[in-house]
C-alpha positions, 0 to 999 in steps of 0.5 A, a space after each residue: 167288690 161289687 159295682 154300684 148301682 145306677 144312681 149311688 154314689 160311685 156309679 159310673 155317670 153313663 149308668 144314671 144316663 140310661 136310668 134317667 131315660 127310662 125315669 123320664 118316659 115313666 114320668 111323662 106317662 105319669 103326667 098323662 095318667 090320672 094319678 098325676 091329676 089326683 086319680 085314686 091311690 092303685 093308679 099312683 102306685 101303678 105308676 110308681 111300681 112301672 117306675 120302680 120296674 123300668 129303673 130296675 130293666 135299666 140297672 140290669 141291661 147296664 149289669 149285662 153291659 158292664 158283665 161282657 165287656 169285663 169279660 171280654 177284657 178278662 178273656 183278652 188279658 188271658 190270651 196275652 199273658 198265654 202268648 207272652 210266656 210262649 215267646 221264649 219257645 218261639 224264640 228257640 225256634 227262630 234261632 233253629 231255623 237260622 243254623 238250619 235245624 228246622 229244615 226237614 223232621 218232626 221238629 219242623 212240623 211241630 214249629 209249622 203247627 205251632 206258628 199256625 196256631 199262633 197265626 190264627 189267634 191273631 200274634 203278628 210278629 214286627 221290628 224287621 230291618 228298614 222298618 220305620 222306628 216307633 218307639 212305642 213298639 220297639 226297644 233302642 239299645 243302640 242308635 247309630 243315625 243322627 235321628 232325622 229319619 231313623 228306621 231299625 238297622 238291626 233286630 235282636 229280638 222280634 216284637 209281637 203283637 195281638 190286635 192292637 196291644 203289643 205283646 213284646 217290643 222289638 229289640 233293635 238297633 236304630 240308624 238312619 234311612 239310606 237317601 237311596 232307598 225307596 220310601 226315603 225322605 226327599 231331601 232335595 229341593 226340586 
């Protein structure tokens, strides 16, 4: 489906906005040329046709816009579908490393490439135990605090995210922040 132009119905309202500058410059230089005191008919249509030239120039700079943002966005929304279907594997890593079997070997030198490669494409792993709950990036299956200064107890699987989007909720369990540990919320009056 194609986008409208500038100007019909359906445009988006920032289009008409730089159409109707380039518009208004083109009358204001109408007003100074002959033509708008009843100069002869080429200078009307030059004023016409530079008018009909600069609506044109500002439909394109707005198709140029409009085509980098939409690939840019399609570019972003590859790189996460990507990312999203190489979690299990970096799942099956992490369960490795955990029983030791990623120790020494070609498999540890194919997970240190892997996540290497991830790094550089900007997945950032979270959801670590102490870390304040967000329930925007995490997942609760269980809560065991009263809810007055929850942070993640127990992760059952890690969260990722590129930028800004999160790619994957952290699974975790919520309790309560321990008074005594630092970062804790002062309760005491003082």
């Amino acid at each position: 489906m194609t986008q409208p132009y500038a100007g019909e119905p359906g445009a988006p309202e920032e289009d008409v906005t730089v159409e109707a500058e380039f518009v208004e410059d083109a009358a204001a230089a109408g007003d100074q040329s002959p033509a708008a005191g009843g100069g002869s008919p080429e200078q009307a249509q030059v004023v016409e046709l530079t008018e009909a030239l600069q609506r044109e120039r500002a439909q394109f700079q707005n198709f140029k816009r409009r085509s980098a943002e939409e690939f840019s966005q399609a570019a972003a929304g590859g790189k996460a579908r990507l990312l999203e279907k190489l979690l299990p594997l970096l799942d099956d890593f992490d369960r490795a490393r955990e029983h030791g079997d990623l120790q020494e070997g070609p498999l540890k030198a194919f997970a240190d490439k892997l996540g290497d490669i991830l790094a550089g494409e900007q997945l950032v792993r979270f959801g670590a135990p102490g870390e304040e709950f967000n329930p925007e990036r995490h997942e609760a299956i269980q809560n065991e605090g009263s809810g007055v200064d929850p942070v993640i107890g127990t992760v059952f699987r890690p969260g990722y995210q590129v930028g800004d989007k999160v790619i994957r909720s952290a699974m975790v369990i919520v309790t309560d922040r321990d008074p005594a540990a630092p970062g804790a919320a002062n309760t005491e009056d003082a």
